[in-house]
FITIKE-842307 format. One record per residue (C-alpha): residue in three letters; x, y, z. Coordinates in steps of 0.02 Angstrom, whole numbers, plus 50000, padded with zeros to 5 digits. Each point is the difference from the previous one (the first is absolute). Layout:
BEGIN
   zaro      c1      c2      c3
    ALA       X       Y       Z
...
This chain:
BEGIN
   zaro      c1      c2      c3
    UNK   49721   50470   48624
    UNK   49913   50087   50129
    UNK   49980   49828   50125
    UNK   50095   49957   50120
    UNK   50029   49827   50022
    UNK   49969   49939   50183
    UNK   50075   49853   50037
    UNK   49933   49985   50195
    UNK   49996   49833   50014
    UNK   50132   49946   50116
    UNK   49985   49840   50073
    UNK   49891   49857   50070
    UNK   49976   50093   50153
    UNK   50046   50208   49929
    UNK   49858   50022   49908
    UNK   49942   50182   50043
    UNK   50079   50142   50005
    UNK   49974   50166   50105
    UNK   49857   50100   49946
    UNK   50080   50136   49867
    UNK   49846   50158   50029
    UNK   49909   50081   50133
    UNK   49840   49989   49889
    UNK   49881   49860   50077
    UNK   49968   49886   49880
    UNK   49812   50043   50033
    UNK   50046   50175   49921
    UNK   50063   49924   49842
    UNK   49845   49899   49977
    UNK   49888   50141   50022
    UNK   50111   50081   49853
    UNK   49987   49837   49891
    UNK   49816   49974   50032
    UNK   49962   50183   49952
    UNK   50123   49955   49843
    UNK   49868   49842   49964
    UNK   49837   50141   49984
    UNK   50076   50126   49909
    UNK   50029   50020   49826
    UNK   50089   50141   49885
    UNK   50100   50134   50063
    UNK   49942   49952   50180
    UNK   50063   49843   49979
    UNK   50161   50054   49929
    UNK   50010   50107   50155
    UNK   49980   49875   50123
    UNK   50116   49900   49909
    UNK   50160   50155   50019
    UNK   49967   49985   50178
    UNK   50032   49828   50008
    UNK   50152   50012   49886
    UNK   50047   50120   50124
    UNK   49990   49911   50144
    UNK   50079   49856   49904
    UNK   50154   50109   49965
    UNK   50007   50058   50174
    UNK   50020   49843   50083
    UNK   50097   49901   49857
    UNK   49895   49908   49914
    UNK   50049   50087   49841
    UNK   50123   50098   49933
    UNK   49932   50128   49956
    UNK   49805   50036   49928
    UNK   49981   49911   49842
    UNK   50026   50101   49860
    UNK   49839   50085   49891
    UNK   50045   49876   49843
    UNK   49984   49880   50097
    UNK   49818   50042   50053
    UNK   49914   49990   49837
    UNK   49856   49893   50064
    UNK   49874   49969   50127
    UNK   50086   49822   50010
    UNK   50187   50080   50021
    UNK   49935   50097   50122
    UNK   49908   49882   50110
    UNK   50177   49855   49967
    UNK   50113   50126   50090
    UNK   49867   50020   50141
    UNK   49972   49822   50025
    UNK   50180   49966   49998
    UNK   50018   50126   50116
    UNK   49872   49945   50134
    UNK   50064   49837   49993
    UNK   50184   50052   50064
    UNK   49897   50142   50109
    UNK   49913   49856   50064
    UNK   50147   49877   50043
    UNK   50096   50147   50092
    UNK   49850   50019   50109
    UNK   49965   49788   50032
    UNK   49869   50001   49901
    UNK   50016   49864   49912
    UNK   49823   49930   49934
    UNK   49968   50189   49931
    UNK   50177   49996   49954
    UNK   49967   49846   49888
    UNK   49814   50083   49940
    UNK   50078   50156   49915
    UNK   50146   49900   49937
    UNK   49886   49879   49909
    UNK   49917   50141   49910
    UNK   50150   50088   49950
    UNK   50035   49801   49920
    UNK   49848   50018   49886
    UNK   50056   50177   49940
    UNK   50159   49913   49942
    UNK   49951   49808   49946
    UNK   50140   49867   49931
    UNK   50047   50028   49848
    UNK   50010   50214   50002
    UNK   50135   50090   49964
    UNK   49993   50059   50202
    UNK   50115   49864   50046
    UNK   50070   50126   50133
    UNK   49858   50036   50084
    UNK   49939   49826   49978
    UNK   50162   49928   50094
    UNK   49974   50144   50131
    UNK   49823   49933   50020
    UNK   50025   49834   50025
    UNK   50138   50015   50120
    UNK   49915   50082   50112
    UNK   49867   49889   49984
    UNK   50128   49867   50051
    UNK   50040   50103   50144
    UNK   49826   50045   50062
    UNK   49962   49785   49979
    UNK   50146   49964   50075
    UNK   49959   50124   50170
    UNK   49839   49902   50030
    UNK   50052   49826   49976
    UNK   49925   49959   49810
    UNK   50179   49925   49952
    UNK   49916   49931   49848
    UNK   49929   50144   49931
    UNK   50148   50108   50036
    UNK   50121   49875   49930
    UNK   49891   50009   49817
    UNK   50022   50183   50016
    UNK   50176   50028   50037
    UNK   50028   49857   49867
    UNK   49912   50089   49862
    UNK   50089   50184   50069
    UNK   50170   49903   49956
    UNK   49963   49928   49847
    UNK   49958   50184   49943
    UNK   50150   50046   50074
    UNK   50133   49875   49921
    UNK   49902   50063   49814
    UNK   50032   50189   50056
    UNK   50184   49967   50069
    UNK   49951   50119   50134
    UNK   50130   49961   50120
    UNK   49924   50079   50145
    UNK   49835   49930   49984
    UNK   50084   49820   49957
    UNK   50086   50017   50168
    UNK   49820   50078   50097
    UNK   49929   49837   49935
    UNK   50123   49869   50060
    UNK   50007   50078   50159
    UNK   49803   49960   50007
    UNK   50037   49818   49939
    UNK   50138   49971   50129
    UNK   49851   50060   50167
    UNK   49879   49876   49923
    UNK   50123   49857   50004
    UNK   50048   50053   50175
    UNK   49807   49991   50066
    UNK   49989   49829   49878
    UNK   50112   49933   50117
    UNK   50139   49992   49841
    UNK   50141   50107   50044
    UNK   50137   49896   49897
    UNK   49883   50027   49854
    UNK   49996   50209   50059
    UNK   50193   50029   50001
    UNK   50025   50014   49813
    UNK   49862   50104   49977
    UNK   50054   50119   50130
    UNK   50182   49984   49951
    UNK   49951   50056   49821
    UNK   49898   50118   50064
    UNK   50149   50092   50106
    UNK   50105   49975   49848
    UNK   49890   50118   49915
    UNK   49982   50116   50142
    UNK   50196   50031   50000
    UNK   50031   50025   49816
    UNK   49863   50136   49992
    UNK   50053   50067   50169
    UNK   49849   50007   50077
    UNK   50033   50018   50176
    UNK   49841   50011   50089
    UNK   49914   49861   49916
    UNK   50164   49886   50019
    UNK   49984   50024   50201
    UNK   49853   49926   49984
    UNK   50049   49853   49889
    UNK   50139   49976   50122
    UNK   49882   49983   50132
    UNK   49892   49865   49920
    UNK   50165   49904   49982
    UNK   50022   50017   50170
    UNK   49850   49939   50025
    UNK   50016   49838   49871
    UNK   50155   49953   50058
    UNK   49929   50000   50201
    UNK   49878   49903   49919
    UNK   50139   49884   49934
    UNK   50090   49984   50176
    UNK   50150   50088   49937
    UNK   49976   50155   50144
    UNK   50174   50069   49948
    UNK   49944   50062   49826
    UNK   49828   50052   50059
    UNK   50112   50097   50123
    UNK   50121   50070   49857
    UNK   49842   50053   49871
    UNK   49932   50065   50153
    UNK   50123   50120   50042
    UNK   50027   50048   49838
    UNK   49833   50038   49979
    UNK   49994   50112   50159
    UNK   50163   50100   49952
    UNK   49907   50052   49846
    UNK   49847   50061   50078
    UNK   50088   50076   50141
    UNK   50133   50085   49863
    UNK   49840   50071   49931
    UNK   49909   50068   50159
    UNK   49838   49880   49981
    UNK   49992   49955   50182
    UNK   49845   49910   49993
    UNK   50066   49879   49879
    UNK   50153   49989   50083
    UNK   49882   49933   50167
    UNK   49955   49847   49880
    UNK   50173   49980   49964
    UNK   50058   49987   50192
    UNK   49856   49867   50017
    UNK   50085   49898   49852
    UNK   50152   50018   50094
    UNK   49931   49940   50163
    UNK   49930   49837   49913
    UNK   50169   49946   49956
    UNK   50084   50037   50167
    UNK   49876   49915   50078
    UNK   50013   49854   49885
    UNK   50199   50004   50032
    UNK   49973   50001   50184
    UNK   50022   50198   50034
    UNK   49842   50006   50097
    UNK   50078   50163   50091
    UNK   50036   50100   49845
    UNK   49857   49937   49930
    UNK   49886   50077   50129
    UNK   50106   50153   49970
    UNK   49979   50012   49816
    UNK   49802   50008   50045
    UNK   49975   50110   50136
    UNK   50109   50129   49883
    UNK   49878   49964   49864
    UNK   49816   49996   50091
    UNK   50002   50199   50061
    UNK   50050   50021   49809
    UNK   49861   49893   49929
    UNK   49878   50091   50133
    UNK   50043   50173   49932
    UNK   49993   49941   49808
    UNK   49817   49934   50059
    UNK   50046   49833   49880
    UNK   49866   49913   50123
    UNK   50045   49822   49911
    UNK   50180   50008   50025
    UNK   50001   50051   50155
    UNK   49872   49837   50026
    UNK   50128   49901   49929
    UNK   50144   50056   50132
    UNK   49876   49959   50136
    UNK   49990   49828   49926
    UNK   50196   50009   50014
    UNK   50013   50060   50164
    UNK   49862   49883   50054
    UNK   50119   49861   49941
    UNK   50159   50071   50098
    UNK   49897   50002   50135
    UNK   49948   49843   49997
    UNK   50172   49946   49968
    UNK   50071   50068   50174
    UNK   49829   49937   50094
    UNK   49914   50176   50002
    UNK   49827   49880   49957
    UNK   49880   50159   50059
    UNK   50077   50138   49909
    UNK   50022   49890   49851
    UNK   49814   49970   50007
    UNK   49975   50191   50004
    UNK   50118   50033   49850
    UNK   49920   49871   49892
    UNK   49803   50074   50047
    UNK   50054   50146   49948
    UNK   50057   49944   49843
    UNK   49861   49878   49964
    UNK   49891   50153   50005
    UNK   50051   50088   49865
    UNK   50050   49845   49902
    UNK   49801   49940   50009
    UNK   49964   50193   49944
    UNK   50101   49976   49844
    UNK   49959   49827   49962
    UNK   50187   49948   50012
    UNK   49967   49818   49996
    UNK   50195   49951   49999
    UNK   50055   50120   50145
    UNK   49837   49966   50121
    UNK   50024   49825   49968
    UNK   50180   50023   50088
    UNK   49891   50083   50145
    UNK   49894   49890   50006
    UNK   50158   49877   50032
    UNK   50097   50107   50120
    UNK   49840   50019   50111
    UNK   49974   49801   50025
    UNK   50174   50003   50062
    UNK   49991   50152   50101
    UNK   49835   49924   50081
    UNK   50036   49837   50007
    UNK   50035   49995   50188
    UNK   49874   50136   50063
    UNK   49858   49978   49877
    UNK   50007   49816   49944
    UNK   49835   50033   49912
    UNK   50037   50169   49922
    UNK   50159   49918   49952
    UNK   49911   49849   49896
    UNK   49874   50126   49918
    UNK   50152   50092   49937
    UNK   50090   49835   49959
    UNK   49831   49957   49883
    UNK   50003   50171   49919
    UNK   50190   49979   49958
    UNK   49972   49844   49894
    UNK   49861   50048   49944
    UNK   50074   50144   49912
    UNK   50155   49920   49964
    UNK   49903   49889   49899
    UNK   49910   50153   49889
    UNK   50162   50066   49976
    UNK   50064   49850   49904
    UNK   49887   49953   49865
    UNK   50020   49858   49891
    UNK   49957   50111   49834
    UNK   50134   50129   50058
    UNK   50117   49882   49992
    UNK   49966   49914   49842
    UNK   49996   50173   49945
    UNK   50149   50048   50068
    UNK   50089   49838   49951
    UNK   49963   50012   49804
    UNK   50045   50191   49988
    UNK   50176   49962   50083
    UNK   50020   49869   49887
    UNK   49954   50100   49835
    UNK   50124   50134   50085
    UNK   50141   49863   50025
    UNK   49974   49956   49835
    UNK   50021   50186   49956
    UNK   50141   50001   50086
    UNK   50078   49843   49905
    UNK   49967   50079   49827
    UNK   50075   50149   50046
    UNK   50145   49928   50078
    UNK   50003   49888   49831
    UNK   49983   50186   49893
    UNK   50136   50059   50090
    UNK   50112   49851   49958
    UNK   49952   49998   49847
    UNK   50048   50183   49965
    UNK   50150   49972   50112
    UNK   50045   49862   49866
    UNK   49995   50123   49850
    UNK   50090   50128   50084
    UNK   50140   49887   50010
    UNK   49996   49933   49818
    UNK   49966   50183   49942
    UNK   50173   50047   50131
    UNK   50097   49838   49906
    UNK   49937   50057   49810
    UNK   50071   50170   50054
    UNK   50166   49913   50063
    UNK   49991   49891   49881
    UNK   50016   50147   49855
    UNK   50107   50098   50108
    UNK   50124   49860   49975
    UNK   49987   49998   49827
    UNK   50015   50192   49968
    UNK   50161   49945   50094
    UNK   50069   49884   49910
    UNK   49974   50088   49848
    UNK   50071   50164   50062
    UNK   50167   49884   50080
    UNK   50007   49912   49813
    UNK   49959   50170   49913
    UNK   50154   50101   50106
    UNK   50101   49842   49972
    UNK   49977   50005   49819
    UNK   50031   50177   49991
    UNK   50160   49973   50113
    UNK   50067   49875   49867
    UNK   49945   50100   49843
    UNK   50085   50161   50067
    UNK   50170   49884   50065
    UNK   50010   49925   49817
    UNK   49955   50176   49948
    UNK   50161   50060   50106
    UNK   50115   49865   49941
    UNK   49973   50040   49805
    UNK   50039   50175   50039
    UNK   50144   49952   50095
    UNK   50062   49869   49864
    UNK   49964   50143   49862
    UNK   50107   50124   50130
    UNK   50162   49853   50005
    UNK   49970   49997   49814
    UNK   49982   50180   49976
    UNK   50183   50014   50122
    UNK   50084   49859   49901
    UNK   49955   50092   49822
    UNK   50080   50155   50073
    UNK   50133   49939   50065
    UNK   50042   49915   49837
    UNK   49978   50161   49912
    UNK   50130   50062   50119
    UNK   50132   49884   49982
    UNK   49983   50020   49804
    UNK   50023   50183   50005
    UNK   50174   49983   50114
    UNK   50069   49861   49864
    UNK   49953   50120   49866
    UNK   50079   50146   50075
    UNK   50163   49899   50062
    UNK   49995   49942   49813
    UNK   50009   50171   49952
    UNK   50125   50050   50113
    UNK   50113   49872   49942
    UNK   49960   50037   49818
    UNK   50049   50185   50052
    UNK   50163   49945   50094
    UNK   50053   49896   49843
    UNK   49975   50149   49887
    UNK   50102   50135   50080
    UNK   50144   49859   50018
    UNK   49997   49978   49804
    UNK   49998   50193   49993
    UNK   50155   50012   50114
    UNK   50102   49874   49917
């Protein structure tokens, strides 16, 4: 396969990424838009330079191959598909979801493109996911899995859960998140894929914050930053040393905290990852606001809010919106409420009752997964160890048989022995016999001899 399987999203609050091109995104929809009005060879043109481009910043492999472009359709699936990664790279995410869903009718359910399908629909998830439709994107990374578990594609199985385990984190269901994103590492490690294990490390960092357990967010975090820094991606190691500074500010390191983040903000400024970079703010607005710092606080979390509102990143403005009615509380009162009203306002978007239901029944079907094939395994467990005691079993036999087959042998060949040995004493006894008849006979005729030449003589 030509795809590469992005797996970029990593965590309730490490949703974006730094920006992989220099082409503006404006640039690549003047190229797709030209794409839309052309058709034949121009058309196949346009579409090269966009596989191009594609190629050049990772998107893909390399350009898909001719076979694989016997149609107007194939054509137009890979350049969808494309556009929609091109799309997420850049933050834009309502485009991003626009091409995506027209690469999905290219490839409907039920095709034999249950690849591209699964590639499709995960980024779907991810695109949902980035502007707060947790419904939507959970239907789409559930259907991307369910493809997945059918292919046995281990790396898109593990892409998948790692999208399940951020939804459960903004659904406010962590505990229900760790065994997706446990599975999901679990995958990661067999197939040794490093970079998309950093970030499934992260998100656990980020789940188990979200559990209160700040030493294992702080373990997954580092683990997740030696692996980018081991592979020279800076900019994701930035989001890593944010993760980090989360937990040691949960275990009371406020100092090394603060550390952690002014190491990583020059690096997210140079990456120009605009929404990270937000999200430190919000951090450093909070250590701030932790020592009494209420004004420069306030500063970090405008800053933030800013972009936040740009990319309609409901969760992370909400926690602005929260930081600046503390921050103004005391110089702003009013300010301060209007903030305060925003914050709960938001917070009660985020949580929706049909996300939840949602959310609810799919980790139940998935528990029950989880049951059957802890039941499988058992039950295959079981006839491995009949099979082992059949096989023991015979061994035994084949044993016993040998023992009373050599012991028979022994016996026939001692009785064997013994006749010859009986015939031998036989044999000696004959002989011997023999022997003491021929001395009689000759002292017989000794005598007889004796006896004659005294006759003679007298």
């Amino acid at each position: 396969m030509y795809m590469k399987i992005f797996s970029v999203i990593i965590g309730l609050v490490w949703l974006c990424s730094a920006p992989l091109f220099g082409a503006s995104w404006q640039q690549v929809d003047s190229l797709l838009n030209r794409f839309e009005r052309q058709r034949g060879g121009e058309k196949v043109a346009t579409a090269k330079a966009l596989f191009q481009l594609m190629t050049d910043v990772g998107v893909i492999d390399e350009q898909p191959r001719e076979a694989l472009m016997t149609s107007e359709d194939s054509v137009k699936l890979w350049v969808y598909y494309g556009a929609g990664e091109l799309a997420l790279d850049a933050q834009q995410y309502q485009q991003g979801i626009l091409y995506t869903e027209r690469a999905l009718t290219l490839c409907p359910e039920g095709s034999t493109q249950r690849l591209m399908r699964s590639d499709c629909l995960a980024l779907l998830a991810i695109h949902r996911f980035r502007l707060s439709q947790y419904v939507e994107a959970l239907i789409a990374a559930r259907g991307a899995l369910a493809l997945d578990r059918i292919t046995q594609d281990k790396s898109r199985i593990s892409s998948s859960l790692n999208t399940l385990a951020g939804i459960c984190l903004a659904a406010r269901q962590p505990k229900e998140g760790e065994p997706y994103i446990l599975e999901s590492i679990g995958y990661s490690t067999q197939a040794g894929a490093s970079s998309r294990l950093a970030i499934q490390e992260g998100m656990a960092s980020e789940i188990y914050m979200a559990l209160g357990q700040a030493e294992k967010a702080l373990h997954h975090a580092q683990r997740a930053y030696a692996i980018n820094q081991a592979q020279g991606r800076k900019g994701k190691a930035a989001i890593r040393l944010c993760q980090i500074a989360s937990a040691q500010r949960a275990l009371g390191r406020s100092n090394e905290a603060e550390a952690s983040l002014l190491q990583a903000i020059p690096l997210l400024e140079r990456s120009g990852n605009r929404q990270s970079l937000a999200i430190a703010n919000n951090q450093l607005g909070y250590l701030l606001l932790d020592r009494g710092d209420s004004a420069e606080a306030a500063n970090c979390f405008y800053q933030a809010l800013a972009i936040f509102t740009t990319h309609g990143d409901l969760y992370n403005e909400c926690q602005s919106h929260w930081g600046l009615s503390q921050a103004l509380k005391e110089v702003s009162p009013a300010d301060a409420s209007d903030h305060l009203s925003r914050y709960a306002a938001l917070k009660d978007t985020l949580y929706q009752r049909g996300m939840a239901s949602e959310l609810n029944h799919f980790n139940a079907v998935y528990k029950n997964s989880q049951l059957e094939a802890m039941h499988t395994a058992e039950r295959q467990q079981k006839l491995l160890y009949l099979i082992c005691a059949i096989v023991l079993l015979l061994l035994l036999v084949v044993v016993i048989v040998a023992l009373y087959l050599t012991k028979r042998h022994r016996r026939a060949l001692q009785h064997h022995v013994e006749e010859l040995m009986e015939q031998l004493k036989l044999s000696s006894a004959e002989a011997a016999t023999a022997e003491n008849g021929l001395s009689h006979d000759e002292e017989r005729l000794n005598q007889g001899e004796l006896h004659t030449r005294s006759s003679e003589e007298n």
